[in-house]
Structure formats: structure tokens, C-alpha cells
N, C-alpha and C positions, 0 to 999 in steps of 0.2 A: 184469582189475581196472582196467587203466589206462583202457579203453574205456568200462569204467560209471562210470568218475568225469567223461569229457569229456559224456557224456552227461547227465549231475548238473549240470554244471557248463553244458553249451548250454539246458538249461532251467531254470536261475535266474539267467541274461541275459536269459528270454523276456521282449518286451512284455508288459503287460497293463492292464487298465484299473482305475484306482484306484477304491477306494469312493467313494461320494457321500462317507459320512458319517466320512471320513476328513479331506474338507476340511471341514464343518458339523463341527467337534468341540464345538462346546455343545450342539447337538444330539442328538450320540451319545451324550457326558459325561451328559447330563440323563435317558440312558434308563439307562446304567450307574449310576448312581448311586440311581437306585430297584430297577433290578434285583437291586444286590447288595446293599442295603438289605434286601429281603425275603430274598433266599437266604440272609446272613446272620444273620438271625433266628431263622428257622426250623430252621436248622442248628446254628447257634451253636459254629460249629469254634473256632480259636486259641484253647483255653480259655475261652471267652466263657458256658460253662455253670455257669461257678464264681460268676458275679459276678451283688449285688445288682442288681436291677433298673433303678436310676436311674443308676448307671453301665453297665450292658447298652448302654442306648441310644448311651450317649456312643459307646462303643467301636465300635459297628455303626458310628454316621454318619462318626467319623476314618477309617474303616476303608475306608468308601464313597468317600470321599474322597481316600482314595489309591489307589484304583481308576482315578480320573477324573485325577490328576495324573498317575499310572504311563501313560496310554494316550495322554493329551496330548504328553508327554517322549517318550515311542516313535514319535509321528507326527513330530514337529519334528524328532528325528535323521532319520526318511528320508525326509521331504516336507519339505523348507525352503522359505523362499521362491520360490528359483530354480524358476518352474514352465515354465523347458523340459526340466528333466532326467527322462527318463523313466521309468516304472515298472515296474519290473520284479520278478518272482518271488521272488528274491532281497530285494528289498524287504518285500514282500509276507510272507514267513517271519519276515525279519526282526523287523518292528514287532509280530510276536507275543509271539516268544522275549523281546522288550527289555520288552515291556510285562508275561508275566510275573513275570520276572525281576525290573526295579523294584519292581512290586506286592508281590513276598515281601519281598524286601531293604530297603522301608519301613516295610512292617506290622511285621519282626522286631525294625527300631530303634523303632519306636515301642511297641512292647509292651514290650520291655526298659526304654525312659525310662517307661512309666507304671506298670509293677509297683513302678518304684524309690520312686515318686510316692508312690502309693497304700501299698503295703506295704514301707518303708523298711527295717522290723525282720522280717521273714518272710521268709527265707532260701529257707524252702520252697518256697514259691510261684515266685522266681526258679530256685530250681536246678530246678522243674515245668517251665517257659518252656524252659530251653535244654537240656534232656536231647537227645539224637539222635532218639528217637522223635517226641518233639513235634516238633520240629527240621522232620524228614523228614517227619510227617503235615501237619505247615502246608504245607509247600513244595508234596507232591501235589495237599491241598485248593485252591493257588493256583491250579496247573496246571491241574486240571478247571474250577474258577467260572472263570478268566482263559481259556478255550478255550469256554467256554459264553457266556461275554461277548461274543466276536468270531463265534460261530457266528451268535448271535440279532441282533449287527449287518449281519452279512451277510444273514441275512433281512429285517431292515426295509430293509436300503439294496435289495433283489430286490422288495418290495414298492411300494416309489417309483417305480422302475425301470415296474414294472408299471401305476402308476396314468399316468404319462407315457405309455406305450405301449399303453394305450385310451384315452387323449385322444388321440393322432394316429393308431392306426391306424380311430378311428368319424370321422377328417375327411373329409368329402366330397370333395376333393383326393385321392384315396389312387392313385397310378399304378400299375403292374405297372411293373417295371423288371427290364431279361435284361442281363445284361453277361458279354461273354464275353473272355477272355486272349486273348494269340498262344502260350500254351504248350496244348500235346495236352492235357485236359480241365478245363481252367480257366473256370469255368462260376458264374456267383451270379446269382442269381433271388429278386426281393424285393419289396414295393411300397416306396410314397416316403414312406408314415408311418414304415418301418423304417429308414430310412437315414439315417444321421445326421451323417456327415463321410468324403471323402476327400483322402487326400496323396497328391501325387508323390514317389518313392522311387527317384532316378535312373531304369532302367528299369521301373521295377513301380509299381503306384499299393497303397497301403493302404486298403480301406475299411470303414468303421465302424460298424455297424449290429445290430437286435435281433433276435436269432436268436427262433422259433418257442416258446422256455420264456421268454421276454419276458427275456432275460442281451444285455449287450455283445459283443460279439461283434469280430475282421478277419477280413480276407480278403485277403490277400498276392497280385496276380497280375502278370504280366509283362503291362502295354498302357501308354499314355499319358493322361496330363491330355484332352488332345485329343479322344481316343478316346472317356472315359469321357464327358463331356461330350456327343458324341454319342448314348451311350447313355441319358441322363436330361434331353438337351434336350425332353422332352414332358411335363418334370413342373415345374411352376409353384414348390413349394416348394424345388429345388436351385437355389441362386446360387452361382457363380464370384469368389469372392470375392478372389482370390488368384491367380498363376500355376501355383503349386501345390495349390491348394485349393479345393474342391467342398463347401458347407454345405447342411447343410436349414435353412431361416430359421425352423422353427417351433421347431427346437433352439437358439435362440441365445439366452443369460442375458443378456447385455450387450456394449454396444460401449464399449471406454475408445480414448481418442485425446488422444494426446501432441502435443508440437510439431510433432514430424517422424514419426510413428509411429502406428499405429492396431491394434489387436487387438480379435480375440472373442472372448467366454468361453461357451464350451457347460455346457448342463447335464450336469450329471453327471462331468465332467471337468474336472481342474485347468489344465491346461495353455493357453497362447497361442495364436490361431489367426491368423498376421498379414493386414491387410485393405488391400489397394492402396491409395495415395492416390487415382486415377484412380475408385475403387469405395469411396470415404466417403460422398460426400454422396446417393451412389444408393440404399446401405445405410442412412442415415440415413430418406433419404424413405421406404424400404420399411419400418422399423421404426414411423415416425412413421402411416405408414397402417393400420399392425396395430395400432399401438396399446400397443406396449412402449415 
């Protein structure tokens, strides 16, 4: 027992790579908000099949709406500002379970303040709202639309993913790249449209790139910055940005540069990628000749 809990427990520390549309939350918010729009309609759970038509609508659009606020509150506890802290599994579950979890625990305050609203003297109707059955069939109903939510996110953000990864792997630029560990079968074979970023990791480098179903993908091996470097000095799009770090420049969102300090921002990834002082104004001319 104790083995399958560390076991639990070593893979919801795992890295992983955050949704796009986890940092775009207007984005995501704008597809939640019509998706449950219609499933709400059409289904019309939390007793919404009792009610005249002109309040039907109200109730769908608040309802939507606390869709988009519950999933907003759920990313802000586990993606804050701070974008060096990483992302992990654990995260990952989490902003499920919180999103919906808010999601029920708004709609039930708000259904209870508007039956009060609307039917002030109809007792019925409230002691309909909070029986256990309803109670426990709303909560389910959350469960399913709030897990259909996050599924159909995850395919638009794998569809994004996908449109990025036939824009670079049809660049005429596309290398073979073989890189191989100092550990017995440590082996990744990719071109340089798929590669997207590596770090150094004391002895092991991390690297970044679109596995074959067009998904984010690492690759954990024991070699050096050094090393790898050698392995993808024949491919024009990987620049050294860093002592630690190896970019593809067709993946870079933006360059921000502070007084003392300079970062990247990749698609698709929240996190900071820091850029030498020595490797600003290189990175600058190279960005200003592409044309970002």
C-alpha cells in the first residue's frame, strides 16, 4: 500500500507541459461559455425545465458564466504569476477538481438567491432546489459538462498545437537531428521543425519537442549543453541562447528585456526562458530579420 501511494505520489510531482489555453483564458472562457450555453439548453438540468422561457435564457447565460469564472479561479490558484514555478500533475488534477467544484458551489448559491427572487412565497419550489436528489443529480451533471469542458479544451489546445507543427514541420529548413545520452540506450531522433527547447539539468539536459501524434513531449537524458549543441549545430533554426539553453527561433512568442535582465517567451508555454546579455542584441537582429 505504502509503495502504491509513493508511486501516486512520484507521479503528481511529474513535470508537464501546461495548456496553451490555460494561459489564453479569454480565449478558452469564450469557447466555455458557448459550449455550455448550448449543452445547457438542450439539456436543461438544475431544474431549468420548469421555467418560463424568458427567464430560461437568463438562467443558461448566469450559469455560463459561472462556468468561465469557476475555470478562471481554478487557473489563478495554480498558475499565478510566478511563471518559474513548474507544472506539474498534480496541478494538472487539481485545476479540474477546483473548477468543478466552484462551478457547483456557485450555481447552488445562485439558484437558491434566485428561486428566493423569483418565488419568494413557493416554498415548493425551494424545498424542489435542495432535496438530496437534486442536490446530488446537479453535482453529477457538474461533473460530466465540467469534464467535457476540459476534455474539448484539450482538443482545441492539440489542435493549435497541430496547426504550429505543419507550419514548421513544411519549413524548408527541417534538419534530421540524432542525439544520443552517455547512459546505455538513451537515443531521440527528430527533425528541427520538432524541437522546440532544451535545458541543462545539472548532468542531464531536458528536451522539448513534438512527438509524432503532433503532443509536447521531454526527453530526460544524461549529456551536456555542450554535447547537445554539437548535435544540432547543422540546423540554422536552434540558437544558444543561454548557458543553459538551446531554442528554436521559429518557436519564440517574444523577447521582454528589463534593465538588467532579458527573457523568452515560447509558444505554447508559460514559463521564462533567460537570454544572455552577451545574446540580446544578436537575438534582437535575428528576430528583426524574420520579421517578429
Amino acid at each position: 500500500m505504502l509503495k502504491f501511494a509513493r508511486k501516486i505520489a512520484s507521479y503528481l510531482k511529474k513535470e508537464c507541459i501546461p495548456n496553451q489555453l490555460n494561459v489564453n483564458t479569454w480565449k478558452a472562457n469564450k469557447f466555455i461559455f458557448v459550449f455550455t450555453y448550448i449543452v445547457l439548453f438542450l439539456l436543461k438540468p438544475y431544474e431549468l425545465v420548469s421555467l418560463p422561457m424568458e427567464q430560461l435564457h437568463i438562467y443558461i447565460a448566469i450559469y455560463s458564466i459561472i462556468y468561465c469564472i469557476a475555470y478562471s479561479l481554478s487557473i489563478i490558484i495554480f498558475m499565478p504569476f510566478n511563471t518559474s514555478l513548474k507544472w506539474t500533475k498534480f496541478k494538472e488534477f487539481g485545476t479540474a477538481i477546483i473548477f468543478i467544484l466552484i462551478s457547483w458551489l456557485l450555481i447552488l448559491g445562485v439558484s437558491l438567491y434566485f428561486h428566493e427572487v423569483f418565488y419568494p412565497e413557493n416554498e415548493n419550489v425551494l424545498n424542489l432546489l435542495i432535496t438530496k436528489k437534486n442536490t446530488l443529480s446537479s453535482f453529477l451533471f457538474t461533473i460530466g459538462l465540467g469534464s467535457l469542458i476540459l476534455v474539448m479544451l484539450y482538443f482545441l489546445n492539440l489542435n493549435t498545437k497541430l496547426h504550429i507543427y505543419n507550419k514548421q514541420y513544411k519549413s524548408k529548413s527541417n534538419e534530421k537531428i540524432t542525439i544520443i545520452g552517455k547512459n546505455k540506450n538513451e537515443y531521440l531522433e527528430l527533425f528541427s521543425g520538432t524541437f522546440i527547447y532544451a535545458k541543462s539539468e545539472g548532468h542531464y539536459v531536458k528536451i522539448y519537442y513534438f512527438n509524432a501524434f503532433r503532443q509536447v513531449r521531454h526527453y530526460l537524458m544524461r549529456n551536456t549543453m555542450k554535447e547537445l549543441e554539437k548535435f544540432t549545430e547543422h540546423c540554422n533554426s536552434i540558437y544558444k541562447c543561454h548557458k543553459s539553453y538551446l531554442v528554436n527561433l521559429s518557436y519564440i512568442k517574444s523577447l521582454l528585456e528589463t534593465s538588467n535582465k532579458a527573457y523568452i517567451y515560447m509558444l505554447d508555454f508559460k514559463h521564462k526562458i533567460p537570454v544572455s546579455k552577451d545574446k540580446i542584441a544578436e537575438l534582437k537582429g535575428i528576430q528583426k530579420l524574420a520579421g517578429k
